[in-house]
C-alpha positions in Angstrom: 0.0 0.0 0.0 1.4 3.2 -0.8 2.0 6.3 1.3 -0.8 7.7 -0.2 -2.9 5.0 0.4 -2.3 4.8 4.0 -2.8 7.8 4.9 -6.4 8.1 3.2 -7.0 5.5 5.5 -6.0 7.6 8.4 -7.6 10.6 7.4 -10.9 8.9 6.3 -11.1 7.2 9.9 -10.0 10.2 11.6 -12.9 12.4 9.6 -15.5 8.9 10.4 -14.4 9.5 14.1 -15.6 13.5 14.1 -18.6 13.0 11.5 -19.8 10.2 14.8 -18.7 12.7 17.8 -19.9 15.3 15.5 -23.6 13.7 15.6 -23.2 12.2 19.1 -22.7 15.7 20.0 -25.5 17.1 18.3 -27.9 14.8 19.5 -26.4 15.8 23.2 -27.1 19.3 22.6 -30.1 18.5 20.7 -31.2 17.0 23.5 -30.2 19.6 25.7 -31.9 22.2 23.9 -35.6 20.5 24.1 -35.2 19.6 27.9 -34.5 23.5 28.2 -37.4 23.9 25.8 -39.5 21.8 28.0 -38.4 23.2 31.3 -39.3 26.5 30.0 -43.0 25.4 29.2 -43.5 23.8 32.5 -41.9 26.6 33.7 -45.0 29.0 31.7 -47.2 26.5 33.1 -46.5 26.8 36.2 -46.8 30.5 36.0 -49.6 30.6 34.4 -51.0 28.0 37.6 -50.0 30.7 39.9 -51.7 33.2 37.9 -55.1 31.8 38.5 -54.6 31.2 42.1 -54.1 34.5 42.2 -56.8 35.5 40.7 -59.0 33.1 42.4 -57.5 34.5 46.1 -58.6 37.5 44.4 -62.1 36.5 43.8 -62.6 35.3 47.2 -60.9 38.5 48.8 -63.7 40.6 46.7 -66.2 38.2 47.9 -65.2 39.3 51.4 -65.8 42.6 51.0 -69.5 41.9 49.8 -70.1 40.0 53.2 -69.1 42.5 55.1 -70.7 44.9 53.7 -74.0 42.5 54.1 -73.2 42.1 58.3 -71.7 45.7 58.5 -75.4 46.7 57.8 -77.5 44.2 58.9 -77.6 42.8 62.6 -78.8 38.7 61.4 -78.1 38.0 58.2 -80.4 34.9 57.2 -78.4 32.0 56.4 -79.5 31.5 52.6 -78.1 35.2 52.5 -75.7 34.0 49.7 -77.7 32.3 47.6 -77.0 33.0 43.8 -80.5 32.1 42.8 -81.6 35.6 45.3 -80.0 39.1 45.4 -78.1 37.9 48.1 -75.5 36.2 45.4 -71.8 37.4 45.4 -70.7 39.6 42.5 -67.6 39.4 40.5 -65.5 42.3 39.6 -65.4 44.1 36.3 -63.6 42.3 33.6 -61.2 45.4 33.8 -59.6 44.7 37.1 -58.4 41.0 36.0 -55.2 40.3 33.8 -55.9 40.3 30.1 -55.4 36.4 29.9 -58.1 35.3 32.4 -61.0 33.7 31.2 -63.6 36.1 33.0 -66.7 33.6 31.3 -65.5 30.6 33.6 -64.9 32.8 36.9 -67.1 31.4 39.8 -67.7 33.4 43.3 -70.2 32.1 45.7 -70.7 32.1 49.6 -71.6 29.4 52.0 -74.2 28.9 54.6 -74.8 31.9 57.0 -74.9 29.9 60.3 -77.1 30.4 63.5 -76.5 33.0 66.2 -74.4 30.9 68.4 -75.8 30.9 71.6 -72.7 30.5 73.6 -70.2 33.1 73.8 -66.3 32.0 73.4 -63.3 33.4 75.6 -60.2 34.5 73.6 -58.2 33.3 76.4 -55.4 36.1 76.3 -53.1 33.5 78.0 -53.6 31.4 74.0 -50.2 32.4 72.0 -52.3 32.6 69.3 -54.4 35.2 70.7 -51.6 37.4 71.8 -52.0 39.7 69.0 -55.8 39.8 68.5 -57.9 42.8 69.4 -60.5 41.2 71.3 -58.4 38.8 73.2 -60.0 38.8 76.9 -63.2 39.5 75.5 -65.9 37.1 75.1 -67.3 36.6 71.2 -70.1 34.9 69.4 -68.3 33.5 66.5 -69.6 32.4 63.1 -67.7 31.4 60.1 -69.0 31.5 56.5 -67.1 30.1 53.3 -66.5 31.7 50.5 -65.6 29.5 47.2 -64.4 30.7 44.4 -62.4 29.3 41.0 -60.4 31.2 38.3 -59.1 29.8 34.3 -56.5 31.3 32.3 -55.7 30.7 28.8 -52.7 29.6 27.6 -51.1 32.3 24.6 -49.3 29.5 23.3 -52.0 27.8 22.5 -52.0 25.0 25.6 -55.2 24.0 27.8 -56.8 26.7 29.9 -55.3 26.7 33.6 -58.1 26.5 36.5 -57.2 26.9 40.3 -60.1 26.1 42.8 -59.9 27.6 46.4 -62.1 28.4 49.6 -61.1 30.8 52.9 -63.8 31.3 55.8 -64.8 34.7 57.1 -64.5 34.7 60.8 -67.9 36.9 62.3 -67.2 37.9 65.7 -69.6 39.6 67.7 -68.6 41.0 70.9 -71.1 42.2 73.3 -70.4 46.3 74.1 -70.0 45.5 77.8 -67.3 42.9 77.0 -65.0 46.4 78.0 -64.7 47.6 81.1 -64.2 51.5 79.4 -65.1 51.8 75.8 -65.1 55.1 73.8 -66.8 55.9 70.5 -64.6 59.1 71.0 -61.4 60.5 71.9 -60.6 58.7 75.4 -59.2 60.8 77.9 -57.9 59.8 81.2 -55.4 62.2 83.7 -56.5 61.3 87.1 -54.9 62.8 90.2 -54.8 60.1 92.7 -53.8 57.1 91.7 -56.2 55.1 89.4 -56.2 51.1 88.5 -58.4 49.8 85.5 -59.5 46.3 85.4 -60.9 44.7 82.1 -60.3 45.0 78.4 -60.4 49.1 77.5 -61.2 50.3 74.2 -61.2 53.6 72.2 -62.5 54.2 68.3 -60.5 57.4 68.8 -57.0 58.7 70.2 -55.9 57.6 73.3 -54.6 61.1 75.6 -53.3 59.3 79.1 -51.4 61.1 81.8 -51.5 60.6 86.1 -50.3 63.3 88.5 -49.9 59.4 90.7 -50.2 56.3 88.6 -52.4 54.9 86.0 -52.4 51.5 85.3 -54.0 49.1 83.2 -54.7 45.4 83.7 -56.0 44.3 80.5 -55.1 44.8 77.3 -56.0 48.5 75.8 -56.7 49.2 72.5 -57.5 52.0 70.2 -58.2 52.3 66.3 -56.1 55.7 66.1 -53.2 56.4 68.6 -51.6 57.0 71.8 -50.4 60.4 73.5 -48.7 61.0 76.7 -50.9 64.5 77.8 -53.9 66.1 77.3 -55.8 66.6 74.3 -56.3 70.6 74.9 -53.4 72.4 73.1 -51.9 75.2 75.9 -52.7 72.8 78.9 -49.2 72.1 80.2 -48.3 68.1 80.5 -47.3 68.9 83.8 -48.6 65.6 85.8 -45.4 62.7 86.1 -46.9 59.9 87.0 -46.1 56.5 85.5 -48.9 55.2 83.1 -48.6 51.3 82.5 -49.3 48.4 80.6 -48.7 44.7 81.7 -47.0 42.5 79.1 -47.1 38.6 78.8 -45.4 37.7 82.1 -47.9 40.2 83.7 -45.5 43.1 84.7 -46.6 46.8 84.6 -44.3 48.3 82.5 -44.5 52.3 81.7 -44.5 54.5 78.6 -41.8 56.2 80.6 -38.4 54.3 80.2 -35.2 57.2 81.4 -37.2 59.8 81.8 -38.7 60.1 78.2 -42.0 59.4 77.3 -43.1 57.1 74.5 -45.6 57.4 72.6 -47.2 56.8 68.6 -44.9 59.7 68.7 -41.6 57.7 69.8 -39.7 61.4 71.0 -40.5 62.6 67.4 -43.1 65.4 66.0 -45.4 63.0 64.2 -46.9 59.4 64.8 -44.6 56.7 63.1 -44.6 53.3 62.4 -41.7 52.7 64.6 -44.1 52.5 67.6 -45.7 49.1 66.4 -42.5 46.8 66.9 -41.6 49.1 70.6 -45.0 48.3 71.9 -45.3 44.6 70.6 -41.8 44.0 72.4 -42.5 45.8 75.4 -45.9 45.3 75.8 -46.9 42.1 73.9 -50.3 42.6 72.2 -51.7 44.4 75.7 -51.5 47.6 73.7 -52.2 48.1 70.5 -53.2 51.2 68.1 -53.9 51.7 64.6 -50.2 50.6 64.1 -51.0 47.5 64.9 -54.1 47.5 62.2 -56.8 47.7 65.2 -60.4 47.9 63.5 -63.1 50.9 64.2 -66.0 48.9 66.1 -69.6 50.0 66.3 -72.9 48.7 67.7 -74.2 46.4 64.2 -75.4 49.2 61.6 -74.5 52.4 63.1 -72.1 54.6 61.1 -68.3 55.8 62.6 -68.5 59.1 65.1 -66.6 61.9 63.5 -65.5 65.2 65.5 -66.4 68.5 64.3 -65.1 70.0 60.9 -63.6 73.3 62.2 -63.3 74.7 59.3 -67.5 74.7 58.7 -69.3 77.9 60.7 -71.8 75.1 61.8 -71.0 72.4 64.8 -71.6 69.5 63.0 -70.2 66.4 64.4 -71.7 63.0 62.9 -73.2 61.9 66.3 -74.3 58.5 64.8 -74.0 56.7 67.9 -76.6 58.6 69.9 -79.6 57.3 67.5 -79.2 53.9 69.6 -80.8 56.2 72.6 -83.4 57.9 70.3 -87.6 57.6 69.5 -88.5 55.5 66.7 -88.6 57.0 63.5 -91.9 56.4 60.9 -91.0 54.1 58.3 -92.0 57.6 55.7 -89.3 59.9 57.8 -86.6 60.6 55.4 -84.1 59.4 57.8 -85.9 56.1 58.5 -83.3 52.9 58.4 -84.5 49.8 59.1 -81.0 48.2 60.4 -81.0 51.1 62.8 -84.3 51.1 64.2 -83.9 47.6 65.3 -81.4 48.3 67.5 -82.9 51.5 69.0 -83.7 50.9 72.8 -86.9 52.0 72.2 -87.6 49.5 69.2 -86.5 46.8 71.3 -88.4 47.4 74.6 -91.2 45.9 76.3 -92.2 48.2 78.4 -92.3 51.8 77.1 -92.9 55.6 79.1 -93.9 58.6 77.7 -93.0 62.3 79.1 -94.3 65.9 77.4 -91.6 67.6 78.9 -93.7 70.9 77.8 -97.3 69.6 79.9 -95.5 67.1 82.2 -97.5 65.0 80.6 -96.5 60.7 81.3 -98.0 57.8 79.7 -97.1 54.5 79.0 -97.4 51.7 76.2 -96.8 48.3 75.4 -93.9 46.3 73.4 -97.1 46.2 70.8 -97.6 49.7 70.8 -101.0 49.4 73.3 -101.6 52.1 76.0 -101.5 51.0 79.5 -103.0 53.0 82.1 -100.5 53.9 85.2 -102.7 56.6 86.3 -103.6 54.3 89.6 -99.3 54.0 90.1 -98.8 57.8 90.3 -97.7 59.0 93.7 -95.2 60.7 95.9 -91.9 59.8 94.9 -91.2 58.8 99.1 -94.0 56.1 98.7 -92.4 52.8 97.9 -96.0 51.7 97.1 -96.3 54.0 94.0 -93.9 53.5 90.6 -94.1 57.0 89.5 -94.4 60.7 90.2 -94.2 63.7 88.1 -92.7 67.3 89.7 -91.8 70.3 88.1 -88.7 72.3 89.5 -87.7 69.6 91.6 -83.5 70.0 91.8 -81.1 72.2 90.2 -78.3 70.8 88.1 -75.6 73.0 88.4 -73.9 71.4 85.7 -76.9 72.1 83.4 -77.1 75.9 84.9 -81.1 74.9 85.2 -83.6 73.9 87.7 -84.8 70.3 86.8 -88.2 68.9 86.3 -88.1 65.3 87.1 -89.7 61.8 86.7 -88.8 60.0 89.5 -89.7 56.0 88.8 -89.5 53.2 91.0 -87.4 50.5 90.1 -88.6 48.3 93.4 -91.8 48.7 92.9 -91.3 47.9 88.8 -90.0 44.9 90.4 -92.8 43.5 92.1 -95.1 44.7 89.7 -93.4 42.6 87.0 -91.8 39.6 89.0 -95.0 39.4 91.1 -98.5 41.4 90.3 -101.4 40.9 92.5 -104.3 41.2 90.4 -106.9 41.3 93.1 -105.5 44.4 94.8 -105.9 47.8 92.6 -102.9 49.3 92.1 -100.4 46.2 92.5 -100.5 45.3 88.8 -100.6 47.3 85.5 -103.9 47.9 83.6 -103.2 46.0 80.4 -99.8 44.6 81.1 -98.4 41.1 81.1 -95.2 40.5 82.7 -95.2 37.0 81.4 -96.0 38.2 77.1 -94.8 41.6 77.3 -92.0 42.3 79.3 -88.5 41.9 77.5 -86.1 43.1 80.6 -85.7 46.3 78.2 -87.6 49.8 79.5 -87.6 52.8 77.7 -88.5 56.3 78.9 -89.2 58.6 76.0 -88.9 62.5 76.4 -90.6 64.5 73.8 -92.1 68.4 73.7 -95.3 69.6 72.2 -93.8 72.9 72.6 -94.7 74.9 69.6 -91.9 77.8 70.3 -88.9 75.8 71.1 -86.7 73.2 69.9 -87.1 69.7 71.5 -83.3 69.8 73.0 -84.0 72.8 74.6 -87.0 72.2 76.7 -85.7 68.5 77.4 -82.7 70.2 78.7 -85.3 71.8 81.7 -86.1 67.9 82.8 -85.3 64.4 83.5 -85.8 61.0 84.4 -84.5 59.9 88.1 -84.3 55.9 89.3 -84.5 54.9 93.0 -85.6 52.2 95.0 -82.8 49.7 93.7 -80.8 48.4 96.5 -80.9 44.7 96.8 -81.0 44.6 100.8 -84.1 46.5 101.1 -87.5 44.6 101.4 -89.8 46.2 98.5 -86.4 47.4 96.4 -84.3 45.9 94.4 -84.1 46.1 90.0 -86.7 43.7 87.9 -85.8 40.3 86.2 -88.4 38.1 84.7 -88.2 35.4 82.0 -85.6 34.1 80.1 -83.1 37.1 79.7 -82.1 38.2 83.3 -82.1 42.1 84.6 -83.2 44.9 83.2 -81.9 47.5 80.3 -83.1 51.3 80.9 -83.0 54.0 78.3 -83.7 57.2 77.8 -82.9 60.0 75.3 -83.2 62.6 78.2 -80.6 63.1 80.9 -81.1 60.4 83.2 -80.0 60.0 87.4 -79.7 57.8 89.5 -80.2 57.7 93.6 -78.7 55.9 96.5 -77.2 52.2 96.1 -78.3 50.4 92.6 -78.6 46.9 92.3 -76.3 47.0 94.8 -76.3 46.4 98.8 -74.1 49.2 99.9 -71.7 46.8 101.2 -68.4 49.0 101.9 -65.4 47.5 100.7 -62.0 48.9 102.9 -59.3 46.6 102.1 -57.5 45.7 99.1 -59.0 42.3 98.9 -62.5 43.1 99.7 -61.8 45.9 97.3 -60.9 43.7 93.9 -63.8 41.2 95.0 -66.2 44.2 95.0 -66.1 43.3 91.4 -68.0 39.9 91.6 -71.6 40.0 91.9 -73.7 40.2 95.2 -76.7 38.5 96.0 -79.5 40.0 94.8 -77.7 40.9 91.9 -78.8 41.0 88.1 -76.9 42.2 84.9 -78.6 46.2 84.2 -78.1 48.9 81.9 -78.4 52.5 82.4 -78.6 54.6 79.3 -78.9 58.4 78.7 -77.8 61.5 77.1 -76.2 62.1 80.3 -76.2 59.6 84.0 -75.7 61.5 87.3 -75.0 59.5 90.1 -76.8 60.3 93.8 -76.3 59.8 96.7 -79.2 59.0 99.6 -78.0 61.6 101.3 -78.7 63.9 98.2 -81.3 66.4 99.7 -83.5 67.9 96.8 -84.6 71.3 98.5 -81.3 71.5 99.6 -79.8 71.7 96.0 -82.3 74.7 94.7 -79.8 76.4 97.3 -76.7 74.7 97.6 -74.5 73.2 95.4 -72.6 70.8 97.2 -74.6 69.3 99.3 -72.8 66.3 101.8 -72.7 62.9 99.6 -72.7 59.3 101.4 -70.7 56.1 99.8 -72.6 54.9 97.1 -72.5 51.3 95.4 -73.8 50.9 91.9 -73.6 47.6 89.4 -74.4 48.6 85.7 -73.2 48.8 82.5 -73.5 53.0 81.6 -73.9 53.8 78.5 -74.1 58.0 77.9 -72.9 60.8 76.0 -70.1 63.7 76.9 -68.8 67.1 75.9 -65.4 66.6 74.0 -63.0 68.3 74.8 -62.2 71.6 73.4 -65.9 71.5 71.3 -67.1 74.5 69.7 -63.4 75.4 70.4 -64.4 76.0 74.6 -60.9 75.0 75.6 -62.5 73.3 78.4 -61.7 69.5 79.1 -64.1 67.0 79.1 -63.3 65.6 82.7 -62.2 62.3 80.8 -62.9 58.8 81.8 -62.3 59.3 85.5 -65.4 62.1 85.6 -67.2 59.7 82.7 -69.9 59.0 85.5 -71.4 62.6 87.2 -72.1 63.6 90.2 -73.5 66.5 92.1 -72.7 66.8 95.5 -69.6 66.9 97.6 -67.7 63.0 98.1 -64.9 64.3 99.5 -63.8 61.4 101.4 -66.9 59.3 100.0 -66.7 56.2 97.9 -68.3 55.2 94.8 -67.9 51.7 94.0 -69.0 51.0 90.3 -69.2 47.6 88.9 -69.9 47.1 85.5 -68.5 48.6 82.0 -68.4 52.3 81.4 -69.8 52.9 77.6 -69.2 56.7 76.2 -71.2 55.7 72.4 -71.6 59.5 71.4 -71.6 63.4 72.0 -74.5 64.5 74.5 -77.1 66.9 73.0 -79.4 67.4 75.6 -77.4 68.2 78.4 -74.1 70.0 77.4 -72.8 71.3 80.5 -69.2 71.9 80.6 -67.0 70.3 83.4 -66.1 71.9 86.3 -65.0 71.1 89.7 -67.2 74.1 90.5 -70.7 72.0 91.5 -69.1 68.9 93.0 -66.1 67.2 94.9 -64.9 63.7 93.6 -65.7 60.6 95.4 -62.7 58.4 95.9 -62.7 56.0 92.7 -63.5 52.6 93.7 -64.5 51.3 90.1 -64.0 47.8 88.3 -64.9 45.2 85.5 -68.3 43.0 86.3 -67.6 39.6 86.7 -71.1 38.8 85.4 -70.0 40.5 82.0 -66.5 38.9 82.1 -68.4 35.6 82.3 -71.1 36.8 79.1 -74.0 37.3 81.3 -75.1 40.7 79.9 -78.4 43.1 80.3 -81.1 42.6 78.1 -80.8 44.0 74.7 -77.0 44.2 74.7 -75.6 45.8 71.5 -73.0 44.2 70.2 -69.5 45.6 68.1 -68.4 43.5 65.1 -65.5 42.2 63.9 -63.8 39.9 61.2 -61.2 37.1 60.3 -60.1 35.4 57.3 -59.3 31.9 58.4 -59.0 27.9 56.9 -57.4 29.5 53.4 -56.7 26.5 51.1 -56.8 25.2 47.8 -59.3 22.5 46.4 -59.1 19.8 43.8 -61.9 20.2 41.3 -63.3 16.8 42.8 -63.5 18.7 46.3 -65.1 21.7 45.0 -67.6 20.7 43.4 -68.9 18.5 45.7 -68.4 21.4 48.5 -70.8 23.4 46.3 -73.0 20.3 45.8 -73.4 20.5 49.7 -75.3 24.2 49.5 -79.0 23.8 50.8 -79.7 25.7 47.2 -77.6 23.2 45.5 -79.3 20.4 46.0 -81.4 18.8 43.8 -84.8 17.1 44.7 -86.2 14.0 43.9 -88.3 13.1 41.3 
């Protein structure tokens, strides 16, 4: 074989050799190049997967919204509410809002069952990690939860099968009772006490929380507020000029101070303006026991009633949006342009099975049934000293120095309301009421409406001249005590005029000296029943108030004084229609009249400021009184959800159980719905 030869033979196998890694190559990268191809579709595929969960967490968020819109308005929501045969069905959003690729034609949205009012109330055990953080730990909640389904496609650009994620979340409807606080503030909550001042039970404010002691303040509950904190007073030019500590307890129950080296902290945090730096400082120091709107703490109202908003200043007109104070007012007629059904059912007066009626102009009083029916209690009028009478009528009675005004006065009879409802003898006159039955009628809610047929004046101004005084309510005294009857314990009163209050109330007086005694003068006594006092304005009384004296004097000599009841009223804010004057915060929340130095007032129950008064706007002042010494705490009966009759509640909401379904699980989860189902043949 020739050179030549040989080395074609080398070069052929050598060029054989490349042509085969050549192709071996190829199909490598070949290979390479469609798993990348791949990878990249799953990869689109997998986007395009997480696309329409999006969307359908989307979906179920904007059903969400729909619902509480439905039990923001509306105190029971049936439980077919939902139903997408009814007007109750959940809408989708605009095809706008939604990505260009999703299949807006196969979108589903639809809520679940509405479930019963529970009828037992459930602690949110503030000891529960999980709670730590949750504005109504320590309070007591009904709880319902209501699923929300809802499913979203996308198309594919490329031309692939459309992409469908299913998914369901709950939403969580709590409804705490409004005496489930100890202090609870539609407004602004002030508190600057001089002597030393303890608070027991959860505290709540829809507006800014303005705290300062000349001793101590301290709190033993968690405190809360949907705006913010501030160490002073709320009256620009009053000098911060009390130093005492104000605390909070954290998780391993220590009372620790806004005041750490001197310097106070605030929403503030030693700068000019609120900051977001104050959420982590109080979740450290205080762990969930104080929270703000940092900490995203919700506005809560009684079940249909609209938020309080202060005064615009820069409007000639005082014009606050005194929503809350309708829950106090006369019906309106279905034909009054201010009529709303959702409101009128919670109106004390709507509610209430036994009704009163005052002309404030004629002195005028009559009563009516929870039908609406006229009873006669012309055989129960008497003199206000006769425990065998319920009611009595006197112009010019006291002088509220407060007011500025001499007082016309009601003057009703809780003991003998008691034994007139609890046990009416209908073969003595007089020992029943004509056309009243305890057993069908009464509800444990009164009402004691105040109106004028006074041609020349407006209604607030000739209520101002009167009110409506309870007595007869201590538990001790044979023939006194407070009303309970049926299957909702204790009584609820209401008025929409100033109301007071005499002497020890559904109480027995019992004096409580030392500490001990003192923190158990919070559990009920025996005789005891769960009451509510509501009113433009309460005034507490002593027995020892004297009301010839008053026409004369202004501070006449109080005695200790117990009272156990929720209170419910309105105040002056501070520094309205720009008076500069303080509105005696929650330590003068409760009035009084008469000189306490060195008195007590023990209050037991939960201390409820729902709106601005508008009958009886007089300023503070220590001018007409001298504080009692504060003896004040939580009611156990409300801590353990035993509540007065006709208890409005505050609502609030939870997204919980968020998870995605196969299609198998969804649509037999909608196959489940009451309205799904299909009947027999």
């Amino acid at each position: 074989m020739s050179r030549h030869s040989k080395f074609s033979e080398k070069k052929g196998g050598a060029l054989a050799l490349v042509v085969i890694l050549s192709f071996g190559i190829s199909l490598a990268f070949a290979g390479l190049i469609s798993r990348a191809i791949t990878e990249r579709g799953v990869n689109y595929r997998h986007e395009l997967r997480l696309q329409s969960l999006t969307a359908a967490e989307a979906l179920v968020e904007y059903g969400f919204a729909q619902m509480r819109y439905k039990f923001d308005n509306q105190t029971s929501v049936p439980a077919e509410a939902m139903d997408p045969n009814t007007a109750g069905a959940l809408q989708l959003p605009t095809s706008a809002l939604l990505a260009s690729n999703v299949d807006y034609g196969s979108l589903h949205l639809e809520g679940g069952l509405v479930p019963p009012f529970p009828v037992s109330l459930t602690y949110l055990d503030p000891d529960d990690p999980e709670n730590e953080f949750d504005p109504l730990k320590g309070k007591r909640a009904r709880i319902r939860e209501i699923a929300v389904y809802a499913s979203a496609s996308v198309n594919d650009p490329r031309g692939g099968s459309p992409l469908t994620s299913y998914v369901t979340q709950k939403l969580q409807v709590r409804d705490a009772p409004l005496f489930a606080h100890a202090i609870f503030y539609n407004l602004d909550l002030e508190i600057h006490p001089g002597p030393a001042m303890e608070v027991y039970g959860p505290v709540h404010s829809n507006g800014d929380l303005f705290f300062q002691a000349n001793n101590s303040l301290k709190f033993y509950n968690q405190v809360t507020t949907a705006e913010h904190l501030y160490y002073g007073h709320k009256v620009a030019g009053i000098e911060n000029n009390q130093n005492g500590n104000v605390y909070f307890k954290n998780r391993e129950d220590e009372l620790k101070s806004m005041k750490i080296d001197g310097q106070w902290y605030d929403s503030k945090m030693l700068t000019n303006t609120v900051t977001d730096d104050f959420r982590s400082f109080a979740s450290a120091r205080w762990n969930g026991n104080l929270e703000t709107a940092m900490h995203d703490v919700p506005n809560y109202n009684p079940v249909a009633f609209d938020n309080y908003e202060e005064d615009d200043p820069s409007t000639p007109a005082y014009d606050p949006i005194n929503a809350g104070r309708e829950i106090i007012e006369p019906p309106l007629h279905s034909s009054h342009p201010d009529h709303n059904s959702e409101i009128e059912d919670q109106k004390m007066s709507v509610k209430a099975g036994l009704v009163f009626s005052l002309d404030a102009y004629t002195g005028t009083v009559t009563a009516r049934n929870k039908s609406g029916t006229a009873i006669d209690i012309s055989s129960l009028q008497g003199n206000s000293d006769d425990a065998d009478k319920l009611w009595e009528y006197r112009s010019n009675q006291i002088r509220d120095y407060r007011r500025g005004e001499e007082i016309d006065l009601v003057d009703l009879n809780v003991g003998k309301l008691k034994q007139l409802i609890e046990s009416p003898d209908t073969s003595t006159t007089g020992d029943f009421i004509p056309g009243y039955n305890p057993d069908s009628d009464w509800n444990g809610i009164v009402y004691f409406e105040v109106t004028s047929s006074d041609p020349t004046a407006a209604n607030a101004e000739v209520l101002n001249y009167s009110g409506i005084r309870l007595w007869g309510g201590e538990t001790d005294v044979s023939g006194e005590g407070i009303p309970s009857h049926g299957s909702d314990p204790g009584m609820t009163f209401a008025t929409n005029n100033a109301l007071y209050v005499r002497g020890h109330f559904n109480a027995d007086g019992t004096r409580h000296q030392s500490d001990s005694e003192y923190h158990s003068a919070y559990v009920p006594e025996t005789g005891e029943v769960p009451v509510a006092l509501m009113g433009d304005t309460v005034t507490f009384l002593s027995d020892n108030y004297d009301d010839v004296s008053s026409l004369s004097n202004r501070k006449t000599a109080a005695t200790h004084t117990e009272v156990s009841a929720a209170i419910v009223a309105g105040i002056v804010p501070s520094d309205a229609e720009n008076n500069n004057h303080l509105s005696g915060g929650a330590h003068n929340f409760p009035r009084f009249a008469e000189s306490w130095s060195g008195q007590d007032f023990f209050l037991r129950g939960s201390m409820v400021a729902l709106y601005e008064s508008e009958v009886d706007r007089g300023l503070y002042s220590g001018y007409y009184y001298s504080p009692p010494k504060r003896k004040w705490g939580f009611n156990d009966l409300f801590r353990d959800g035993i509540y007065p009759p006709g208890t409005p509640l505050v609502r609030d909401y939870e997204r919980v159980d968020f998870r995605p379904m196969t299609q198998t699980e969804y649509a037999a989860a909608l196959a489940a719905l009451p309205w799904n189902q299909v009947s027999s043949p």
